[in-house]
N, C-alpha and C positions, 0 to 999 in steps of 0.2 A: 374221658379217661377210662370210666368200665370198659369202653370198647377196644384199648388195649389187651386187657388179659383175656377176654372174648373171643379176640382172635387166635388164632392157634401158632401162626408163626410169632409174634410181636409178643404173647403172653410168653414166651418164651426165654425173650431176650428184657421184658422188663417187670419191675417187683410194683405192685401196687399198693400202698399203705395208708390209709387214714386216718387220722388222730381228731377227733373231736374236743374241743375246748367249750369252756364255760359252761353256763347250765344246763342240763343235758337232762332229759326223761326219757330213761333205756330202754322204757317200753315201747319208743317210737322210733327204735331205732333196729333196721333190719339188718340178718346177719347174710354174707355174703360167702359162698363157698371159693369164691375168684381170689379175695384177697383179703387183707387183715383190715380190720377197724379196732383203734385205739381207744379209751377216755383219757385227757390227760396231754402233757405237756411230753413229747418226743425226746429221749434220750439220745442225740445225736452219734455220741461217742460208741455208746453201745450197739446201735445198730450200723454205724460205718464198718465195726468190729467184727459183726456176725456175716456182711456181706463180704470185709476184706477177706476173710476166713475161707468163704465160699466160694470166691477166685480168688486163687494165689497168684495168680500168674497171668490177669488182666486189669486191661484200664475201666476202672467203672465212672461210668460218668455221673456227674451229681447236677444236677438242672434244678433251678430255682426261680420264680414269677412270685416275687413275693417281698416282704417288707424288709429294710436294711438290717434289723438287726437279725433276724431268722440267717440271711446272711453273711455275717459276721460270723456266727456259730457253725455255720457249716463249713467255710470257709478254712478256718482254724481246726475242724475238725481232720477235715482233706491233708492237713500241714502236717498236724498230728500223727496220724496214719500210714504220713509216704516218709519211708526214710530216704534221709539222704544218696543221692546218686554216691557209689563208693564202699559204702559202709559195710561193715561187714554183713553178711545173709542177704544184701538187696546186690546182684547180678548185675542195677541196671545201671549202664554207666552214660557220660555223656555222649558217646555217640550213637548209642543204641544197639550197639551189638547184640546188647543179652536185656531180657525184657521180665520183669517181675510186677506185682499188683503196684498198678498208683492210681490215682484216685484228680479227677479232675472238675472243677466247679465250674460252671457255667450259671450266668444270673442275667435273667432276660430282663427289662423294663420297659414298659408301656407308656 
C-alpha cells in the first residue's frame, strides 16, 4: 500500500491513512512524510466529511478487506453523506444528467 503514494500518478488519486489500535509504544513507531498515521479508533464520519468537502463534485470510492462490523460503519456512513437523488443542493438525478459527490462502498472478502 506505501507503494501507492510512492508512485507519483496513483499517489494522486489516492489518500493513505493509518490508524493503529491497541497497545502501541510510539517510540517504535515511524513517522511517514507520504501519509498520515493515527492512534486510536477512526472516526468514520468525520473523515468521509473532510474528503466529501474535498470533492464536491466526485464519486469517491470507499474499498474495504476487512471485518463485518468495520463495514457496517462505513457503509451507513457512505448513506449518510449521499443525499438523496432530487433533493435539493444534490444536481444528481436518476438518470445522470448532472452529477454531484456520492460516495460508493465496495467490500472485498477472502
Amino acid at each position: 500500500m506505501v507503494g501507492i503514494v510512492n508512485d507519483t500518478c496513483l499517489g494522486q488519486i489516492f489518500e493513505l491513512n493509518t490508524y493503529l489500535t491497541g497497545e502501541i509504544n510510539l517510540k517504535n513507531i515511524k513517522a511517514s512524510e507520504k501519509y498520515q498515521q493515527y492512534a486510536g479508533r477512526p472516526d468514520w464520519n468525520r473523515i468521509g466529511k473532510r474528503i466529501g468537502d474535498e470533492h464536491p463534485n466526485e464519486d469517491i470510492g470507499v474499498f474495504l478487506c476487512g471485518p463485518g462490523a468495520i463495514a457496517k460503519e462505513l457503509s451507513a456512513m457512505c448513506k449518510k453523506l449521499n443525499p438523496p437523488p432530487g433533493v435539493a443542493g444534490n444536481p444528481r438525478v436518476s438518470d445522470g444528467s448532472s452529477k454531484s459527490r456520492k460516495f460508493r462502498f465496495y467490500k472485498e472478502s477472502f
